[in-house]
Short mmCIF file of the C-alpha atoms (twelve columns), coordinates in Angstrom:
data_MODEL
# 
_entry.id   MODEL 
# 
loop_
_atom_site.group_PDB 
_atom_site.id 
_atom_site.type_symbol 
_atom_site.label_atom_id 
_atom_site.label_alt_id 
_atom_site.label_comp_id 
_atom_site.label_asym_id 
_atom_site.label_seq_id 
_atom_site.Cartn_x 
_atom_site.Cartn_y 
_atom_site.Cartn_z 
_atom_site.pdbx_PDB_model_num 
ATOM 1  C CA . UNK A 1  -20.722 -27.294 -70.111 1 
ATOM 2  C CA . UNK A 2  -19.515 -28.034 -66.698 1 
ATOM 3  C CA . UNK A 3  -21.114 -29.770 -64.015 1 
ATOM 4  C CA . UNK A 4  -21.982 -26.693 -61.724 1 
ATOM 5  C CA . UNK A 5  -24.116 -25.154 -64.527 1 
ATOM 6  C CA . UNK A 6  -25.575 -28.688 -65.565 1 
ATOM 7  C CA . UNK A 7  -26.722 -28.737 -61.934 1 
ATOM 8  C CA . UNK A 8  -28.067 -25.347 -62.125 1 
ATOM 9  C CA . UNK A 9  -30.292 -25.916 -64.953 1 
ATOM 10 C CA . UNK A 10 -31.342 -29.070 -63.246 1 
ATOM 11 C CA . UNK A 11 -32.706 -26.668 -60.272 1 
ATOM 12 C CA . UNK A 12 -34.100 -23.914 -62.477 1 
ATOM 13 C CA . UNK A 13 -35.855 -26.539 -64.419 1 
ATOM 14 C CA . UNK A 14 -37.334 -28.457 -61.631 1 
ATOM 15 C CA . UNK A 15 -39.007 -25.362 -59.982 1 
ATOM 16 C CA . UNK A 16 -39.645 -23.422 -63.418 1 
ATOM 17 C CA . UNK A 17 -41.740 -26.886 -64.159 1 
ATOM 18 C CA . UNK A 18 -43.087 -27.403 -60.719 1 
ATOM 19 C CA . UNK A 19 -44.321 -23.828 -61.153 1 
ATOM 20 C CA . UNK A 20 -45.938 -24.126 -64.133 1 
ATOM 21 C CA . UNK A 21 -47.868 -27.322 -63.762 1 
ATOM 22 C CA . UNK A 22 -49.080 -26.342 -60.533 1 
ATOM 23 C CA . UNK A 23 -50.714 -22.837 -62.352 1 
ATOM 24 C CA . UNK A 24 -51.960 -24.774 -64.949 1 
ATOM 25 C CA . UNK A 25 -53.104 -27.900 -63.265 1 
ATOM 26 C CA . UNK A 26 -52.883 -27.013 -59.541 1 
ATOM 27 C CA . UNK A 27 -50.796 -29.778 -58.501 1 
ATOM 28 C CA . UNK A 28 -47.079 -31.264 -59.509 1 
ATOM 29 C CA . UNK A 29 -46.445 -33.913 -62.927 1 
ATOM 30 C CA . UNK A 30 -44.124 -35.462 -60.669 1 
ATOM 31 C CA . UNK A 31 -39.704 -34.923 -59.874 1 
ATOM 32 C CA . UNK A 32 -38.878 -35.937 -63.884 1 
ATOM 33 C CA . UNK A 33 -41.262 -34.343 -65.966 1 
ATOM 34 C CA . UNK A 34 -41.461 -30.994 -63.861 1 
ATOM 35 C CA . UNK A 35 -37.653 -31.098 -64.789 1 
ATOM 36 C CA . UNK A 36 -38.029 -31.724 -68.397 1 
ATOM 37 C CA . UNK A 37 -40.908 -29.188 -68.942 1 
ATOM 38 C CA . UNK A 38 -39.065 -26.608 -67.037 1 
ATOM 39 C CA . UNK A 39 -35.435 -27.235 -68.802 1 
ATOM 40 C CA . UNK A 40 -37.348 -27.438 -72.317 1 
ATOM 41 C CA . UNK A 41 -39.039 -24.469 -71.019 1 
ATOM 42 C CA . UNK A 42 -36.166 -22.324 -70.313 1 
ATOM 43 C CA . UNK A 43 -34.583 -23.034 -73.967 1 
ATOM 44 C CA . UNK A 44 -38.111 -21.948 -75.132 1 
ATOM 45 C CA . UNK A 45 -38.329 -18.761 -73.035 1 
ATOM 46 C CA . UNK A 46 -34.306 -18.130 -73.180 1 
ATOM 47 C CA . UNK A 47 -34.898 -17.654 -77.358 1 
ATOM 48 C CA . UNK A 48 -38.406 -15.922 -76.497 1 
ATOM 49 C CA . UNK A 49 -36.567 -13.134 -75.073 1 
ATOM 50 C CA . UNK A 50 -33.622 -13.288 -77.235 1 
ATOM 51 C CA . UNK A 51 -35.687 -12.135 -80.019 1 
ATOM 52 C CA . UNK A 52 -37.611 -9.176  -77.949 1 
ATOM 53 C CA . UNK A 53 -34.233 -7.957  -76.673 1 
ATOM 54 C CA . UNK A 54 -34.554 -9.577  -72.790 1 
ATOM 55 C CA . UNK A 55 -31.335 -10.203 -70.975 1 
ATOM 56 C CA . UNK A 56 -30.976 -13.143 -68.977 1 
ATOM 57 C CA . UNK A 57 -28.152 -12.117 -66.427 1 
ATOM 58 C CA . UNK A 58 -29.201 -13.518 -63.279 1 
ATOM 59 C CA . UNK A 59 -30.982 -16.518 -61.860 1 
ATOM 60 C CA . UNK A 60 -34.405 -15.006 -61.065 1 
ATOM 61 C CA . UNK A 61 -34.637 -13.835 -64.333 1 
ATOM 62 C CA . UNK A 62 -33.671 -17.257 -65.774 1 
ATOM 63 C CA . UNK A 63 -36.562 -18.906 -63.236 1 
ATOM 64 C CA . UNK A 64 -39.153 -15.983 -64.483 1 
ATOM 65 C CA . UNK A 65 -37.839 -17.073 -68.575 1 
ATOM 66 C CA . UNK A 66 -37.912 -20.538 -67.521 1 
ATOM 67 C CA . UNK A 67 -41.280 -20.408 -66.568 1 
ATOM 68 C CA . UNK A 68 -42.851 -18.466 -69.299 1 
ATOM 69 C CA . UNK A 69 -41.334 -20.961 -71.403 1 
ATOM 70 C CA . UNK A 70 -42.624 -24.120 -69.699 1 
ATOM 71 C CA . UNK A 71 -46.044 -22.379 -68.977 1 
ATOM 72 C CA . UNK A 72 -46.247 -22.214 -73.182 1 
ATOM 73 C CA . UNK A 73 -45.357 -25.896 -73.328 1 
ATOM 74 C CA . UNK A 74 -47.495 -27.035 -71.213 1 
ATOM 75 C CA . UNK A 75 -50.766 -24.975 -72.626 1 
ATOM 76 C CA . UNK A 76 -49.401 -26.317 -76.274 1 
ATOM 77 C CA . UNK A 77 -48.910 -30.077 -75.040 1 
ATOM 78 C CA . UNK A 78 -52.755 -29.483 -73.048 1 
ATOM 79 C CA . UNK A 79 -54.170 -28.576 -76.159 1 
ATOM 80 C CA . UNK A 80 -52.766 -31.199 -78.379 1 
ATOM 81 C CA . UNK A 81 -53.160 -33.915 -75.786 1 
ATOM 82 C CA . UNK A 82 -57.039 -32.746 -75.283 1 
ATOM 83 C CA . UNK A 83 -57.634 -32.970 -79.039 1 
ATOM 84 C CA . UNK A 84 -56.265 -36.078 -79.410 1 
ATOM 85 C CA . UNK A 85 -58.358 -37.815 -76.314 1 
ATOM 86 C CA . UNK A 86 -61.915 -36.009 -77.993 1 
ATOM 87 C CA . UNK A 87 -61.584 -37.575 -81.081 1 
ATOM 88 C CA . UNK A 88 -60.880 -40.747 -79.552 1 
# 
Protein backbone atom coordinates (compact mmCIF):
# COMPACT_ATOMS: atom_id res chain seq x y z
CA UNK A 1 0.00 0.00 0.00
CA UNK A 2 1.51 3.28 -0.76
CA UNK A 3 1.49 6.32 1.13
CA UNK A 4 -1.07 8.37 -1.04
CA UNK A 5 -3.79 5.73 -0.40
CA UNK A 6 -2.67 5.26 3.37
CA UNK A 7 -3.40 9.00 3.53
CA UNK A 8 -6.61 8.63 1.83
CA UNK A 9 -8.04 6.19 4.13
CA UNK A 10 -6.77 8.34 6.91
CA UNK A 11 -9.25 11.20 5.45
CA UNK A 12 -12.16 8.92 4.60
CA UNK A 13 -11.89 7.51 8.02
CA UNK A 14 -11.70 10.65 9.95
CA UNK A 15 -14.91 12.18 8.38
CA UNK A 16 -16.76 8.67 7.87
CA UNK A 17 -16.17 8.57 11.94
CA UNK A 18 -16.75 12.19 12.62
CA UNK A 19 -20.00 11.56 10.75
CA UNK A 20 -21.15 8.86 12.48
CA UNK A 21 -20.57 9.81 16.06
CA UNK A 22 -22.02 13.05 15.55
CA UNK A 23 -25.58 11.11 14.21
CA UNK A 24 -25.38 8.91 16.89
CA UNK A 25 -24.19 11.05 19.71
CA UNK A 26 -24.47 14.60 18.29
CA UNK A 27 -21.06 15.64 18.91
CA UNK A 28 -17.29 14.31 17.86
CA UNK A 29 -15.22 11.13 20.04
CA UNK A 30 -12.37 13.22 19.38
CA UNK A 31 -9.30 13.37 16.06
CA UNK A 32 -8.16 9.41 16.97
CA UNK A 33 -11.08 7.51 17.60
CA UNK A 34 -13.31 9.26 14.84
CA UNK A 35 -10.35 7.86 12.67
CA UNK A 36 -10.36 4.41 13.97
CA UNK A 37 -14.21 3.99 13.95
CA UNK A 38 -14.39 5.36 10.52
CA UNK A 39 -11.27 3.21 9.00
CA UNK A 40 -12.72 0.01 10.93
CA UNK A 41 -15.88 1.21 9.53
CA UNK A 42 -15.03 1.30 5.97
CA UNK A 43 -13.48 -2.43 6.12
CA UNK A 44 -16.92 -3.23 7.70
CA UNK A 45 -19.07 -1.47 5.07
CA UNK A 46 -16.39 -2.21 2.09
CA UNK A 47 -17.29 -6.30 2.78
CA UNK A 48 -21.06 -5.17 3.53
CA UNK A 49 -21.40 -4.30 0.02
CA UNK A 50 -19.11 -6.80 -1.36
CA UNK A 51 -21.53 -9.39 -0.48
CA UNK A 52 -24.83 -7.41 -1.86
CA UNK A 53 -22.98 -6.72 -5.12
CA UNK A 54 -22.06 -2.68 -4.32
CA UNK A 55 -19.13 -1.25 -6.17
CA UNK A 56 -16.90 0.98 -4.49
CA UNK A 57 -15.31 3.02 -7.46
CA UNK A 58 -15.11 6.41 -6.25
CA UNK A 59 -14.50 8.35 -3.08
CA UNK A 60 -18.06 9.43 -2.21
CA UNK A 61 -19.10 6.11 -2.42
CA UNK A 62 -16.22 4.92 -0.19
CA UNK A 63 -17.29 7.97 2.47
CA UNK A 64 -21.19 6.78 2.08
CA UNK A 65 -19.62 2.69 2.75
CA UNK A 66 -17.42 4.10 5.26
CA UNK A 67 -20.05 5.46 7.12
CA UNK A 68 -22.59 2.77 7.08
CA UNK A 69 -19.90 0.76 8.37
CA UNK A 70 -18.80 2.94 11.30
CA UNK A 71 -22.52 3.92 12.01
CA UNK A 72 -22.92 -0.22 12.70
CA UNK A 73 -19.88 -0.10 14.96
CA UNK A 74 -20.72 2.39 16.83
CA UNK A 75 -24.59 1.21 17.55
CA UNK A 76 -22.81 -2.43 18.31
CA UNK A 77 -19.98 -0.88 20.66
CA UNK A 78 -23.24 1.52 22.30
CA UNK A 79 -25.01 -1.46 23.01
CA UNK A 80 -22.33 -3.56 24.48
CA UNK A 81 -20.80 -0.66 26.37
CA UNK A 82 -24.50 0.22 27.84
CA UNK A 83 -24.94 -3.39 29.00
CA UNK A 84 -21.91 -3.61 30.56
CA UNK A 85 -22.30 -0.10 32.69
CA UNK A 86 -26.24 -1.48 33.83
CA UNK A 87 -25.08 -4.40 35.32
CA UNK A 88 -22.46 -2.66 37.03
Amino acid sequence: MELGSIVVWIIVGLIAGFLASKVLSGHGMGLLWDIVVGILGAFVGGWLASLVGISVSNILMQIIVAFVGALILLFIFRAVAGRGRMRA
